[in-house]
N, C-alpha and C positions, 0 to 999 in steps of 0.2 A: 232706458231709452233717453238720448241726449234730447235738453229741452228745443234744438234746430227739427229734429226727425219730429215731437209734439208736433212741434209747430205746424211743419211739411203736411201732418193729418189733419191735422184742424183745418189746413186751407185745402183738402181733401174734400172733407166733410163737408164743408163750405157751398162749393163749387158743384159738388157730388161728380158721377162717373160720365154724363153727356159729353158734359164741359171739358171734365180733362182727359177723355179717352179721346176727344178733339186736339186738346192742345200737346198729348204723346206723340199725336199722328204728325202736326206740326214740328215737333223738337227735332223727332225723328228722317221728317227732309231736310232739316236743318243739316243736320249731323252729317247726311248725308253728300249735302253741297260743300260743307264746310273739308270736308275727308277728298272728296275731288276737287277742290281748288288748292289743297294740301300738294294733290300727289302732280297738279298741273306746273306748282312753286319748283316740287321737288325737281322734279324731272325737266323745266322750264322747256314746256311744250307748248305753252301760249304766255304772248302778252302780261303777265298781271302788276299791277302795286302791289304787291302784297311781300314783305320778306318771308323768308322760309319761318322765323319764329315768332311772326304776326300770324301766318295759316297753322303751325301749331298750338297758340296758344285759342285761337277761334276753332280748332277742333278739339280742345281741352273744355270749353266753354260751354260748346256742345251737346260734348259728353254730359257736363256738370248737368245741365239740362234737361237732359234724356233722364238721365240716374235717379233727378226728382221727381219725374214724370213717371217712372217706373215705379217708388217706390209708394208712389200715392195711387196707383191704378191697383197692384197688389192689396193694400189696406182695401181699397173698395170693393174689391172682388171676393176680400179675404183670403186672399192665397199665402198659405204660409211659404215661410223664407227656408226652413229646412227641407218642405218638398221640393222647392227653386233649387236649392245645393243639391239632393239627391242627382236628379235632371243633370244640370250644367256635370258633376261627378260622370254620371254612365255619357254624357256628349264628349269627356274630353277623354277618358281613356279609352271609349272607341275609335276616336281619331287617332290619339295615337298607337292604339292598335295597328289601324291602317298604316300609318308611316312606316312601324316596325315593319311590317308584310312589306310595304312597298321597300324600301331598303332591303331587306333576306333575297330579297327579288332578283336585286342586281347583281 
């Protein structure tokens, strides 16, 4: 384990899971506003300041965000990261299960 990922536990531990299953919830509308003023830039479907690689780099930011907030809710809950990959494995090749279907379809 790199000494950044320690650290990320320690300030787990710290904090413990109130606090940061509070501030996941936060990161997470973060990410979320950050993702729609992206696709606002994109598409310039309103007003904004914001350049398209200003709203990129603030949903990169984001993410960073989310990611650590993820990674220290997991340590608290104890959820291993090989059960997470098993998961996210059967999530993605049922989707694209479905694609295949849906393209054979056409």
């Amino acid at each position: 384990m790199k000494d950044l990922d320690k650290l990320n536990l320690t300030i787990a531990d710290y904090y413990g899971y109130e606090a940061q299953s509070n501030q996941l919830i936060e990161e997470c509308a973060e990410l979320i506003q950050a993702i729609n003023k992206h696709k606002r830039v994109l598409h310039n479907r309103q007003s904004v300041n914001t350049t398209l690689k200003e709203a990129i780099n603030n949903v990169s930011e984001e993410i960073a965000d989310v990611e650590i907030m993820l990674a220290q809710i997991k340590h608290l809950l104890g959820i291993n990261e090989q059960y997470i990959d098993t998961i996210k494995e059967m999530k993605i090749n049922r989707t694209a299960q479905r694609i295949e279907e849906k393209e054979l379809a056409r």
